[in-house]
C-alpha positions in Angstrom: 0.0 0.0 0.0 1.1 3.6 -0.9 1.1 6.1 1.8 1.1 10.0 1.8 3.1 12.4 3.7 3.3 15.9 3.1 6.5 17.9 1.9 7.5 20.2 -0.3 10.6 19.3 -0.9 12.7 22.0 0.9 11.0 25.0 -0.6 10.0 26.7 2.3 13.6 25.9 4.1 15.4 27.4 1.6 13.0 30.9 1.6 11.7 30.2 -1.6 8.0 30.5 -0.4 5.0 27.8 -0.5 4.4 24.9 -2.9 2.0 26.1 -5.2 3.5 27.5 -8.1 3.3 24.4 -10.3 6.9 23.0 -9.5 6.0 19.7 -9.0 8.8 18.7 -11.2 11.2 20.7 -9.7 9.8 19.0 -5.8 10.0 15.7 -7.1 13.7 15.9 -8.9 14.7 17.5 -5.8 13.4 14.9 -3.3 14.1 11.9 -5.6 18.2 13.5 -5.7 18.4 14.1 -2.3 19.3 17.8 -2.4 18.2 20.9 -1.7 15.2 22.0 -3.8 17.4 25.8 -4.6 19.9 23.8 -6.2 17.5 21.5 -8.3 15.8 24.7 -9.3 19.5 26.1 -10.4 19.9 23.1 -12.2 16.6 22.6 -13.9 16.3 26.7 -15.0 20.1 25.7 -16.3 18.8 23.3 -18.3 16.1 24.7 -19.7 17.8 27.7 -20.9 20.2 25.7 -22.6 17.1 23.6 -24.5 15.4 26.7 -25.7 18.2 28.5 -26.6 17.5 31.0 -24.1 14.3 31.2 -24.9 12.8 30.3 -21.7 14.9 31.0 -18.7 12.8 29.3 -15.2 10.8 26.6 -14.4 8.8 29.0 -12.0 5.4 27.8 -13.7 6.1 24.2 -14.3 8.7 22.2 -16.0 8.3 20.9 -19.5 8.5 17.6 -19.1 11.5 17.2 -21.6 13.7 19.0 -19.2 12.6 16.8 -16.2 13.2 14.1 -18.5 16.7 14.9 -19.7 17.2 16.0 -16.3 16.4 12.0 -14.4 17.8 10.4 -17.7 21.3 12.4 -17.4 21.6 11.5 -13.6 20.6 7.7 -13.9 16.9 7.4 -14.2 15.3 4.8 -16.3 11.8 5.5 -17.9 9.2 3.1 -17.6 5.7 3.6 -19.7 2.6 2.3 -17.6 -0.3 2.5 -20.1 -3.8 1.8 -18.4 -2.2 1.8 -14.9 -2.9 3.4 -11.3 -1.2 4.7 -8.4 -2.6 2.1 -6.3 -0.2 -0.5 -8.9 2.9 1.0 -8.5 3.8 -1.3 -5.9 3.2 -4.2 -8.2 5.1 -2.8 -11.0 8.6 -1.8 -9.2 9.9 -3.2 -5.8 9.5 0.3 -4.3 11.5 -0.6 -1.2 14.8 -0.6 -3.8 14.2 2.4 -5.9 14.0 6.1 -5.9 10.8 6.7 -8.2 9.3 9.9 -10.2 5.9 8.8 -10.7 4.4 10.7 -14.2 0.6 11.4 -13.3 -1.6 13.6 -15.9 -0.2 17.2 -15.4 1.7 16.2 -11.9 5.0 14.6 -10.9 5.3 12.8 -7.7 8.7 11.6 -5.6 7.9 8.1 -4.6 10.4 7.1 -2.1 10.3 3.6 0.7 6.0 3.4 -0.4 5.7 7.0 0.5 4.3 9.6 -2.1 6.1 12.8 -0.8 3.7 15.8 -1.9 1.8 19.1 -1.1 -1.4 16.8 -2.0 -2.3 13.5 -1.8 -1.7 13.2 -5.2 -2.3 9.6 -5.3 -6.2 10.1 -5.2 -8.5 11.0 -8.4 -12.0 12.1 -8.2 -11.7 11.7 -12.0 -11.3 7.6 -12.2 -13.2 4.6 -11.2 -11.2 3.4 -8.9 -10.4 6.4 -6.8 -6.7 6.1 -7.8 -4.7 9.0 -9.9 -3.6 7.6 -13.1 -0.3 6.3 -13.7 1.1 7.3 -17.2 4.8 5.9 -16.0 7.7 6.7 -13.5 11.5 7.0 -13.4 13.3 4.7 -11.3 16.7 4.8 -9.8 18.3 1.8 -8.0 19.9 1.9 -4.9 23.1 1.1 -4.9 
């Protein structure tokens, strides 16, 4: 079973304000890395400059999921597709005891870590399904080493 506990990552710690401008991605890189959420932030507004060409400069409004992509992929992450999956399956689909996961839900990414969804929201709930359970659209894992 998948728990919830709240956090935001290191947000507030690092005087950055609340959790509620759509950095989800940002949260969940940062939590899944183990480091502070300012550097993550550095890293990710880095890294989108450099794919737009300068273009677009901060992740302040969300981050394109190419970037968080390139971003997990470049430090180890492997991607995993779950079509017609759930939350409530992740547990059956990677031993999450052994991995760090970035779960991909519609519009939202989630830091998965020991059965724990680390969030500002229980993001693993969905008025929108059936079940009750947020879809699952993939994750990234890391192994432990």
């Amino acid at each position: 079973m998948i728990r919830y506990f709240y956090c935001d990552g290191g947000k507030a710690e690092s005087g950055l304000g609340k959790a509620h401008s759509g950095d989800c991605g940002i949260r969940a890189a940062a939590l899944a890395e183990n480091q502070g959420y300012r550097k993550t932030k550095a890293e990710m507004n880095d890294l989108l400059h450099e794919m737009t060409g300068g273009l677009l400069r901060s992740c302040n409004d969300g981050t394109p999921e190419p970037v968080l992509h390139k971003y997990l992929i470049d430090r180890g992450y492997r991607l995993r597709l779950t079509p017609n999956s759930y939350m409530s399956d992740l547990p059956d689909l990677v031993s999450i005891r052994e991995a760090i996961v970035v779960a991909c839900l519609p519009r939202h990414f989630v830091c998965v870590q020991r059965g724990v969804v680390l969030d500002t929201w229980d993001s693993r709930k969905s008025k929108r399904t059936k079940c009750g359970w947020q879809k699952l659209e993939g994750f990234y894992e890391k192994q432990r080493h």
